[in-house]
C-alpha positions, 0 to 999 in steps of 0.5 A: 440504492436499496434495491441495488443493494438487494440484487448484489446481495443475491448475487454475491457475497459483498461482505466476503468480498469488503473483507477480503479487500480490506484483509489483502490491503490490510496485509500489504500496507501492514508487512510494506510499512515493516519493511518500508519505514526502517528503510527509508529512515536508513535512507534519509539519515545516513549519508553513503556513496551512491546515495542519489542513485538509491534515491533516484531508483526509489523514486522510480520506483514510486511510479511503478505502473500496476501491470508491470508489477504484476507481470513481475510476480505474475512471472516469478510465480508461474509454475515455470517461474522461480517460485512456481513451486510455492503454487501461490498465484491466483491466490490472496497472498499473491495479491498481497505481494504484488501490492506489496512491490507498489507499496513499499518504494511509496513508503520507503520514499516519502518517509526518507524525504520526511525524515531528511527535512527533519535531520539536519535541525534537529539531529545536530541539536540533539546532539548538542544537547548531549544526546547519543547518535542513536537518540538522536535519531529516534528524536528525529523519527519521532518528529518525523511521525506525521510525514511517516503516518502521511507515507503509510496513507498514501501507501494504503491509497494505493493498495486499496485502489489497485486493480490491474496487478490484483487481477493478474495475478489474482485472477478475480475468482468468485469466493476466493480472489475477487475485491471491490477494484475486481468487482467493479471491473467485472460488473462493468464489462457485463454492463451492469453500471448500477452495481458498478455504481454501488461498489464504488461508493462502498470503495469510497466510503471504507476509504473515507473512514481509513483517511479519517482515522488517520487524520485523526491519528495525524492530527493528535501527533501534531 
């Protein structure tokens, strides 16, 4: 392991490509978690027309396939696409988006299924305790806490294992777009199994610590 460790070291800079893949992940739960845990609190409180729909689209959306999702900001962001003007793709913060379109539906969704098995309970309660609707609802956040804790992992989980959109519009460039999933797709092609090998276990390790963090988080809340 050693030795494997010293050849990619020659080769590449491994911790340049663990920081970059930590930041754009990083970035994308962070920016996905802003704007995925309010909407699905919105989501699994309020009750509206179209309710269902919303919840069936978002859903879907859960399961949105990774190229599909690249294809998409792929598009908008080609100099013949509507913000081909910002001149963002093949950069990391074109990465960050199109995790960002895989992440934020997992959020919003899990955290409105968390929030609505807490509501009713304890919503009502609440306010027969003469709480305000608006406390009311923080209350039920707040004993929401680890299913929205659980949502934002598995948000993680999913941005830190993607590949196929982060190389689309990434485009896997050396020093500048080139993460863990890239790397070990690349080494793979040109055969080199052992390094493969040792980037997916570095892959499994950051992994392992970010899940044990949480867990940790998750089970202090509880």
């Amino acid at each position: 392991m050693e030795e494997i460790g010293a050849l990619w070291l020659q080769r590449n800079d491994i911790w340049e490509i663990i920081r970059l893949s930590v930041f754009v992940s990083g970035s994308a739960v962070l920016i996905s978690s802003l704007l995925g845990i309010p909407a699905g609190a919105w989501l699994g409180l309020t009750r509206f027309a179209g309710k269902a729909l919303v919840l069936r689209i978002t859903i879907t959306l859960m399961a949105l396939p990774p190229v599909l999702a690249g294809l998409i900001v792929y598009l908008l962001l080609s100099h013949s696409g509507p913000l081909g003007s910002w001149e963002i793709l093949f950069t990391p913060t074109a990465m960050i988006i199109a995790q960002c379109l895989l992440v934020i539906p997992i959020i919003v969704g899990l955290c409105a299924a968390a929030i609505a098995g807490k509501e009713n309970s304890i919503h009502e309660h609440a306010l027969s305790l003469g709480a305000t609707r608006a406390q009311a609802m923080r209350t039920v956040i707040g004993e929401a806490r680890t299913g929205i804790l659980a949502a934002v992992m598995t948000g993680f989980g999913r941005a830190f294992a993607e590949v196929g959109a982060v190389m689309m519009v990434g485009g896997n460039i050396k020093h500048f777009s080139r993460v863990l999933t890239t790397s070990i797709v690349l080494e793979t092609r040109q055969g080199n199994f052992d390094i493969a090998i040792a980037l997916g276990v570095i892959l499994l390790i950051l992994s392992f610590i970010v899940s044990s963090i949480a867990l940790s988080s998750i089970q202090e809340s509880i």
